[in-house]
C-alpha positions in Angstrom: 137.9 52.1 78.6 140.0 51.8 82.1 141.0 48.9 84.4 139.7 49.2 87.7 142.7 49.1 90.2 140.8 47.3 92.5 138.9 44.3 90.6 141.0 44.7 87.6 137.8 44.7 84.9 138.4 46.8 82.3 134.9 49.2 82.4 133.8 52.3 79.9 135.3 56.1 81.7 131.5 56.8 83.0 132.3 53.4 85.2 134.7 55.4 87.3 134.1 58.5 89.9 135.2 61.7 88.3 138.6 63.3 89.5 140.0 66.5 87.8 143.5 66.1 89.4 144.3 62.8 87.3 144.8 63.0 83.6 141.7 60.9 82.4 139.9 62.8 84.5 138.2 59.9 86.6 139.5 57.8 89.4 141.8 54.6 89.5 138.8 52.5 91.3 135.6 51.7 89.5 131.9 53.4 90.8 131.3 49.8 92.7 134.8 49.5 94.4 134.4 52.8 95.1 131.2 52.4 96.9 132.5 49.0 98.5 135.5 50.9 100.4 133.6 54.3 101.4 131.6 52.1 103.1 134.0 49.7 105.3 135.5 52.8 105.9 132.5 54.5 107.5 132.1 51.3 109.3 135.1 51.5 110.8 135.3 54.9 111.3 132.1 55.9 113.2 133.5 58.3 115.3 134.8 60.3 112.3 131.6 59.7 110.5 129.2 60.8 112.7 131.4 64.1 113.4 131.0 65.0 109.9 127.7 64.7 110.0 127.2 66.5 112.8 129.6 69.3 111.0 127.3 69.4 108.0 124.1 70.4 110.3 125.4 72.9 111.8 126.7 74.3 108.8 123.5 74.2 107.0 120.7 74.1 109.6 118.3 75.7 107.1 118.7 72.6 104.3 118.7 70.3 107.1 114.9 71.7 108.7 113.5 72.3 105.5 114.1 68.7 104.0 113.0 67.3 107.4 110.3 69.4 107.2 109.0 68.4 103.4 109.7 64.6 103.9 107.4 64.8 107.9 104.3 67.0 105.5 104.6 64.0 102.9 104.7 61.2 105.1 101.1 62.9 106.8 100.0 62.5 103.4 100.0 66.3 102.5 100.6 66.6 99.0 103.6 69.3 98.6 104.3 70.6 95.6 107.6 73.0 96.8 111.2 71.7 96.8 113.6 71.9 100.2 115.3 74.4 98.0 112.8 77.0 98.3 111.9 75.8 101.5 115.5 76.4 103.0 115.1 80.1 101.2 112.2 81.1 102.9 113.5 80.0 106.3 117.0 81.9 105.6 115.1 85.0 105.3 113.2 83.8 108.4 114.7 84.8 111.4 111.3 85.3 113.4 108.3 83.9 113.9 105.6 85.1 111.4 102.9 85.6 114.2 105.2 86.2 117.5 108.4 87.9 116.8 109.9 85.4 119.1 113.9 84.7 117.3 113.8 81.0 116.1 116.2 79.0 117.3 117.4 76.7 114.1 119.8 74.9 116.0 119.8 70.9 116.0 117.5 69.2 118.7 118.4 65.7 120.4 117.0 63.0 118.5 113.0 62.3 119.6 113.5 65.5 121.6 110.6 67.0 119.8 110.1 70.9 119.1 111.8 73.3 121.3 109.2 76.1 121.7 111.1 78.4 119.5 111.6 75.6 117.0 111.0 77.1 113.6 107.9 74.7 112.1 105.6 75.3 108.4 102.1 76.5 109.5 100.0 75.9 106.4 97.8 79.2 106.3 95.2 78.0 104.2 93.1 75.0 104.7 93.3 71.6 104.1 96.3 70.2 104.1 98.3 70.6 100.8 101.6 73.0 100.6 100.9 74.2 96.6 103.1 77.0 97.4 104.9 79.7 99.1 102.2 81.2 100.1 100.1 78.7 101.5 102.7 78.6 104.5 104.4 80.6 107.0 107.4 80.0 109.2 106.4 80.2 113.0 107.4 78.9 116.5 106.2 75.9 117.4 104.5 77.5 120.1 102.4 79.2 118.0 101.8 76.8 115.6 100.3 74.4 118.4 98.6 77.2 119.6 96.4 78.3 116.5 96.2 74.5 115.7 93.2 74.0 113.1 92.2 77.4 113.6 92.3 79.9 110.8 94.7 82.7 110.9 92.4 85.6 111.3 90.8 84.0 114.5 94.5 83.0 115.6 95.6 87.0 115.2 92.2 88.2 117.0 93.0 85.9 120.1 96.5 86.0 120.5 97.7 89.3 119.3 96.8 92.4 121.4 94.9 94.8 120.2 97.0 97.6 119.1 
């Protein structure tokens, strides 16, 4: 049991946020107070909020695309059985588009913006429109994947790629 430094109840350890540098191991504020002050803290420090935020993107502009991208398939109604985790793998070991060659450009859009043409985007290779796995999708511009629309890939490869 600890007191809570802000509300002064006296709550069980797993109450409090953990902190290795104290002795206890856990914070001097309770989970709730904890939560109350982050957030008038964010609300009076916008600025500083939305510059970490803005940090974080950039730093992870894979995580941040394949989570948007999972979350805009379900919302459609696709039923996708992968995880942003091995979403964000592919697309790190995606530096081109799958069809095009063309570098994708993962970089972060203004807001309603929409795609870029070398936007990286999921093109679901096999019909219908459940992700089941890796290898129902590829990783492709968004040129390309507006392009081939509803069209199957072979018919997409015979009319767009030259013959070689």
């Amino acid at each position: 049991m600890k007191q809570c430094r802000a509300c002064l109840e006296l709550k069980p350890l797993e109450g409090f946020p953990k902190d290795s540098r104290l002795s206890d191991g856990r914070q001097s504020n309770c989970k709730a107070c904890a939560t109350i002050f982050k957030k008038r803290w964010c609300k009076l420090n916008p600025e500083k909020v939305a510059a970490q935020g803005r940090r974080y993107r950039e730093a992870h502009p894979h995580r941040r695309w394949a989570k948007g991208s999972i979350d805009y398939h379900r919302r459609r109604g696709c039923e996708v059985s992968i995880t942003w985790a091995e979403l964000e793998a592919l697309a790190k070991t995606t530096p081109q588009c799958a069809y095009c060659g063309c570098s994708l450009d993962w970089g972060y859009g203004a807001k309603g913006s929409g795609p870029r043409p070398d936007s990286p985007t999921v093109d679901r290779r096999v019909g219908g429109s459940d992700i089941n796995s890796l290898d129902d999708i590829s990783i492709v511009c968004a040129s390309c994947n507006r392009a081939k629309g509803e069209m199957p890939l072979e018919e997409f490869l015979k009319r767009f790629r030259p013959a070689a």
